[in-house]
N, C-alpha and C positions, 0 to 999 in steps of 0.2 A: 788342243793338246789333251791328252789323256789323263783324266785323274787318277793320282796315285796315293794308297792309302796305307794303313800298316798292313805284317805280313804281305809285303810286294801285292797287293792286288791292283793291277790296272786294272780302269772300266776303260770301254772305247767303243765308238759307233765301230759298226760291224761293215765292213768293204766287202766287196764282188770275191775278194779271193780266202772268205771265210765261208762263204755258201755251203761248202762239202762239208763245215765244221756244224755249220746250222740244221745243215737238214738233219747231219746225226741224231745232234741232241730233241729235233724235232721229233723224228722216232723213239729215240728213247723218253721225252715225254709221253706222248701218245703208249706208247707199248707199257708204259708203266700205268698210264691212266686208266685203258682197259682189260688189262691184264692178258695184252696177246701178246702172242710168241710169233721170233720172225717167219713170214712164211709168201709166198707169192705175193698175195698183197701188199706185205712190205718193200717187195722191190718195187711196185707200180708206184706204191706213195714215193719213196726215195725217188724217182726219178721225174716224178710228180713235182714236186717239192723242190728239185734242183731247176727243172723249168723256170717254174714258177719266181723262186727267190732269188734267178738272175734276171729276170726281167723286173720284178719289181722292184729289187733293191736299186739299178741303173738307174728307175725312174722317178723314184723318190716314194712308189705307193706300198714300199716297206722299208722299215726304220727299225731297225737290232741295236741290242748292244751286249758289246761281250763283257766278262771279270776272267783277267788270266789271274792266274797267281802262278809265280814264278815263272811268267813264258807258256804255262798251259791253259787252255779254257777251259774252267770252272762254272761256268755258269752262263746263260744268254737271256735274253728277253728279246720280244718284238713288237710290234707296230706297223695293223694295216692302215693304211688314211686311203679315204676315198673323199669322193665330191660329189656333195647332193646340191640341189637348189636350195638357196639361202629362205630361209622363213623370221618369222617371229619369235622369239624364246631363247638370245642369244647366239646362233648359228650365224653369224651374218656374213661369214666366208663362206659356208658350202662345206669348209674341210671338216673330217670328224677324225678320230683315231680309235683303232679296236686294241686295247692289251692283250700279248697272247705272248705264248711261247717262254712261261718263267721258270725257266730249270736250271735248279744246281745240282752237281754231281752227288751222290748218296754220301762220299766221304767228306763233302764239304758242307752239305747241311748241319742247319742250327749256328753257324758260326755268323752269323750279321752281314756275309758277302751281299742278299739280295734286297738287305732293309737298308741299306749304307750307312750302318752304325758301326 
């Protein structure tokens, strides 16, 4: 069930028919991190990126979650996991997870939506 917090913010794992919503904000991270502007490549990455996050969100080796506030999304995060061979030093599944993909919209920055305060 989705948590819900003041000012209407649900959080919620992110499903196959948020994809189109992810790879936005995906873009607009990345466009904002390196200061590019949309142009050819960005369409290769968009359609990149929609490959990609319906095949791995299906399969479990990517893990979103979205914050609407009021019905819209504000904010996403994600999670690659893969599977290595298990070793020594705590690992004993194999599974690991990469953090990636932490944007909130510019008008909803600074407000606590992505520290859950």
């Amino acid at each position: 069930m989705p948590m819900q917090s003041r000012d209407e913010i649900v959080y919620r794992r992110a499903k196959l028919s948020d994809v189109t919503a992810l790879v936005e904000y995906r873009v607009r991270f990345l466009n904002e991190l390196h200061s590019h502007v949309e142009n050819d490549e960005t369409k290769v990455v968009r359609e990149s990126l929609l490959r990609y996050l319906a095949k791995a969100i299906r399969s479990g080796d990517f893990v979103a979650w979205i914050a609407e506030l009021n019905g819209k999304i504000v904010a996403t995060s994600g999670m690659v996991v893969w599977q290595k061979p298990a070793g020594y030093g705590g690992v004993e599944s194999g599974r690991l997870g990469y953090l990636l993909n932490f944007y909130t919209v510019p008008g909803e920055r600074g407000k606590g939506i992505a520290t859950g305060s």
